[in-house]
N, C-alpha and C positions, 0 to 999 in steps of 0.2 A: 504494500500500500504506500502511496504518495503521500498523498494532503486530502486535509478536506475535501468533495467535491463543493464546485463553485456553485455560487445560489440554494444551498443548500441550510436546514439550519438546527441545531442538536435539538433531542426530545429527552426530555426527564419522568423513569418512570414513576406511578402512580406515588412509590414510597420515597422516593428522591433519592436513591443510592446506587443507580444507574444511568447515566447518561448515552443517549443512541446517537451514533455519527454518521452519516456517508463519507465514504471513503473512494478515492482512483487509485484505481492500478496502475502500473506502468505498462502503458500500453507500446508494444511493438512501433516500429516506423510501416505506417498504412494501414493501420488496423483502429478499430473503433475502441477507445477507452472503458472496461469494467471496472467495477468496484463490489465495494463490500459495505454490509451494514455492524458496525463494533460498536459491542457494549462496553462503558465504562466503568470501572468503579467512581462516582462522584466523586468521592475524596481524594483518590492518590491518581487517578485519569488511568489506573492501570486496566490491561483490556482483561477483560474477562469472559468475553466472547465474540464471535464472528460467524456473520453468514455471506454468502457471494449471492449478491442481487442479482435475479431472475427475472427475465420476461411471461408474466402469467400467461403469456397466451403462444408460447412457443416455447418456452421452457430451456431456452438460449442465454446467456449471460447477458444484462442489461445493457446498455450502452450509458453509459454516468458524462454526461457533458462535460468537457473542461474549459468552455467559455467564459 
């Protein structure tokens, strides 16, 4: 994972001791930018989880804008 994705913006869950990110990949030269969605620990930002973002209707890796 790179950086945040761009226009993107964290979510806090219900109990506040997780923070959700979008994340880019390093995408290849020619190829469409994926990411990932990481959970944080609020406190110390350490990750404590991860999924690779999906397109529900293809089931392909998303394409995460890095505009």
């Amino acid at each position: 994972m790179v950086k945040v994705a761009t226009n993107s913006a964290p979510a806090l869950s219900a109990d506040l001791r997780i923070v959700y990110v979008a994340v880019n990949a390093n995408a290849a030269a020619g190829t469409r930018p994926s990411g990932a969605l990481l959970a944080l620990d609020s406190a110390t930002l350490a990750t404590r989880g991860q999924a690779p973002l999906r397109d529900p209707s293809t089931g392909e890796l998303a394409w995460i804008s890095d505009d």
